[in-house]
N, C-alpha and C positions, 0 to 999 in steps of 0.2 A: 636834760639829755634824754634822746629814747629811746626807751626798753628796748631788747633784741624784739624780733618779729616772733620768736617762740613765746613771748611774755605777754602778746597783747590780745586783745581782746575786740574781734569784730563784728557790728553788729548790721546784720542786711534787711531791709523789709523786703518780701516780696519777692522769697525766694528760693520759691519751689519748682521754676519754670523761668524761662529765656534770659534775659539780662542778670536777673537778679541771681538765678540759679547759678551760670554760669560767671558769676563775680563770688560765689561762697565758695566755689569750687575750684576756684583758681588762687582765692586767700588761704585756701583749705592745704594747698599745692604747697602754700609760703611757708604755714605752719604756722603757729597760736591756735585761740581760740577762735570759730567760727559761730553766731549764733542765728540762728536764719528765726525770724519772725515771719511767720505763715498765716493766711487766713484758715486753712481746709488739713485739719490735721493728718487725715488720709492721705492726702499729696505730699505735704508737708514729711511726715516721717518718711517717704516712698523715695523723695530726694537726699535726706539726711541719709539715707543708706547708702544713697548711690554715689554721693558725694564722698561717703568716708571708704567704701570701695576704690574706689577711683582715683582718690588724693592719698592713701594710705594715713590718714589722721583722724584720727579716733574721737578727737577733740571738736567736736561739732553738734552743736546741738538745737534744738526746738523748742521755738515759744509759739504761740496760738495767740493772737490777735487779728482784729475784727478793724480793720482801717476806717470803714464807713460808720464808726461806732465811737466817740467820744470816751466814753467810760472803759471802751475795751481798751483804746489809744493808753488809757490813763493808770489801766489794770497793768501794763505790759510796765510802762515805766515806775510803775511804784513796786514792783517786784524784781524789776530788772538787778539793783541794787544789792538785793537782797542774794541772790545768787551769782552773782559776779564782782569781783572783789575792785574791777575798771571796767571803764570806754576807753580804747582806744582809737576806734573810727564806728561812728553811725553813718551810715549809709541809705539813704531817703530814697530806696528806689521803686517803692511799691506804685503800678498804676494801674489805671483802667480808661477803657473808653466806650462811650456809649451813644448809639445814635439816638435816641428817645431819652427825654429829659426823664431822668430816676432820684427821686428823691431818699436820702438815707432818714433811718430812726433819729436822727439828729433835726432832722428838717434842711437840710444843706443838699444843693445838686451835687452827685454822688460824684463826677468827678473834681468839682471842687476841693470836697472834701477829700477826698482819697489820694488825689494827686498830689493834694499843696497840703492843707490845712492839717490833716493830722500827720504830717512831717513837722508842719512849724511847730506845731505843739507836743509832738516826742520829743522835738532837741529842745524844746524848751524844760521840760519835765528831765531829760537828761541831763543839763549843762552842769549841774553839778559835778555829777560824775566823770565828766568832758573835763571840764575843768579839772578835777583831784587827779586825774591821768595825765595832765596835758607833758608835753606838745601833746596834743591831739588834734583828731581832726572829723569833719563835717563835709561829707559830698550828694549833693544833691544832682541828681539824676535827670535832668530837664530834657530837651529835645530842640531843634530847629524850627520845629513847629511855631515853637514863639514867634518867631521873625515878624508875619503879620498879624498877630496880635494886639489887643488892647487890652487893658482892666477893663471892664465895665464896673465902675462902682455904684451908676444905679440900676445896674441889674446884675449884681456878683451869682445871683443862684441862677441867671435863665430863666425866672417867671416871668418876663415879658417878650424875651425873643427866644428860641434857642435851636440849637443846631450842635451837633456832634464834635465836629470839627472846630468849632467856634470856644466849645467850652472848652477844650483837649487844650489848644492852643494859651487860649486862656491860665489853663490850672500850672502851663509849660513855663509861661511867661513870670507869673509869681512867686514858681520855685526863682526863678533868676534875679527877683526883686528882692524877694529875701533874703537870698544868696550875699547881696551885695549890699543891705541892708545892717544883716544882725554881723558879719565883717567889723563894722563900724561899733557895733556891742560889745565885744569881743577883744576889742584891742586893747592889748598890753595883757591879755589871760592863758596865750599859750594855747587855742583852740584857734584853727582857721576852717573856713569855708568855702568852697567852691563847688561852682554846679558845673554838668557838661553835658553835651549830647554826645550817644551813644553811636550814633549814623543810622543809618535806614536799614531797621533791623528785624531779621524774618522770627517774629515770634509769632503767639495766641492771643495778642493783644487786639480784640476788634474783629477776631477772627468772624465770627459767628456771622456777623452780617456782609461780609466782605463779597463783592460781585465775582465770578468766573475770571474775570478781567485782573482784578486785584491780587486772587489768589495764586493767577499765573503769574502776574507780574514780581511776587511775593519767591516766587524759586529764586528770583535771582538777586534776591535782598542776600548781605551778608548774615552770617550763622550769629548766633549769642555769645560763643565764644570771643569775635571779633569785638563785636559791643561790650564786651565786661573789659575789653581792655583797658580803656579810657579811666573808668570806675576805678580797676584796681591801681592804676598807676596816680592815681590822687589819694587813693588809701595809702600810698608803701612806699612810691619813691621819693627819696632822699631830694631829689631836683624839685621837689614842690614843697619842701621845710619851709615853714614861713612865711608862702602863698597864700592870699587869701582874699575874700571877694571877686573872684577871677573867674569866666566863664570859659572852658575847653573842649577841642575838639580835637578828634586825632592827638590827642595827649598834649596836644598847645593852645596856648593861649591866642583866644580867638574873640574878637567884638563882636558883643549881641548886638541886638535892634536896635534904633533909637529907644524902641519906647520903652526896654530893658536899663535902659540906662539913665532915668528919669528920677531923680534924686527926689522930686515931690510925689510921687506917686509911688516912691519904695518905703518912705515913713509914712504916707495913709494907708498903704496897705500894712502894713507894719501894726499899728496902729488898730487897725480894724477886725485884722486877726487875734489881735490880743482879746479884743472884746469876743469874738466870734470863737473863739475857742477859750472862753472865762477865766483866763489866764489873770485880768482884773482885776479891780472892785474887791 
């Protein structure tokens, strides 16, 4: 059975700014615990203020973690435990995008990593805790971008091709494989999983390099607020108990791409990520 919403405990990457902000601040609205996992402690306390201004809940707090960072990914979940007594919803929504292939301290293309891979390996490092809480639940934060997408799995980092868009699309497309994926890990433990797109959302994501063209076109994207709805209504409503492996939009259940729904190509990525984030051996 589960907890009141004052009892739970929610945890956001990625969010000190647009989507991710605006989903801590709207959980923050609901009441429980809120825990925003931020890269840039500066920012990161700067929103915890304004969050708890805003929502009048006090209960919100900051962790410091480094996504393109394996060890940081690994610092954040072996402590998480330790000062919070549940999981009641992780929430994978930390991204990035980048037009010039950037390699992290890990050696992985930095949106690989930051988009998909140290998500799979926070809920991995979590599920315990997922588990001792359950129901609980798991929403990953993917995009439509996938649509034309592929894995490339002989070239998952972009050392032979790369392109902005291509790896974005890409990092979009594996949250939704895993999505649908670790569902099938899952079953019978009282945790589900579902990923969704947010809609075409005016944040700082890619801002930097974005053309005049873009940036106009960019007024008239929906605000963050709109985008965190989706997010929040797979954390909290009652109408998705029990949902799981399911990809949403506008808060419904919506079919991804073929290539999203490729039952051999979600166990080798499955499969490869375990190695690639030494989850292994």
């Amino acid at each position: 059975m589960s907890v009141s919403i004052e009892n739970r405990v929610f945890l956001v990457t990625g969010a000190n700014s647009g989507i991710g902000k605006a989903t801590a601040l709207g959980l923050a609205r609901l009441g429980g615990t809120v825990v925003m996992a931020c890269r840039d402690a500066t920012r990161g306390e700067a929103a915890r203020q304004e969050i708890i201004r805003e929502s009048g809940n006090p209960r919100v707090s900051l962790e410091i973690v480094d996504l393109a960072s394996e060890a940081s990914t690994r610092s954040l979940a072996e402590a998480f435990p330790r000062k919070y007594p549940r999981l009641d919803v992780l929430i994978n929504n930390a991204g990035v995008y980048t037009s010039h292939r950037e390699i992290t301290p890990d050696g992985l293309e930095r949106q690989f990593e930051v988009n998909y891979l140290s998500g799979f390996l926070l809920t991995h490092l979590l599920l315990d805790l997922l588990k001792k809480s359950a129901p609980s639940r798991i929403v990953n934060v993917s995009s439509s971008a996938h649509g034309p997408s592929a894995i490339h799995f002989d070239d998952l980092q972009g050392e032979r091709r790369y392109s902005g868009y291509r790896a974005y699309g890409q990092s979009k497309l594996a949250q939704i494989l895993f999505t649908r994926e670790l569902a099938h890990h899952l079953e019978g433990t009282g945790v589900t999983v579902n990923a969704c797109h947010p809609g075409v959302i005016r944040t700082n994501l890619g801002i930097g390099g974005a053309s005049v063209v873009v940036r106009f076109v960019r007024m008239f994207f929906k605000g963050p607020a709109k985008g965190a709805e989706t997010p929040i209504f797979l954390a909290t409503s009652p109408d998705v108990e029990g949902v799981t492996g399911k990809y949403f939009a506008n808060k419904r259940v919506r079919t991804p791409s073929v290539a999203a729904q490729d039952p051999d190509a979600a166990r080798r990525l499955f499969d490869v990520s375990m190695e690639l984030s030494h989850l292994t051996g």
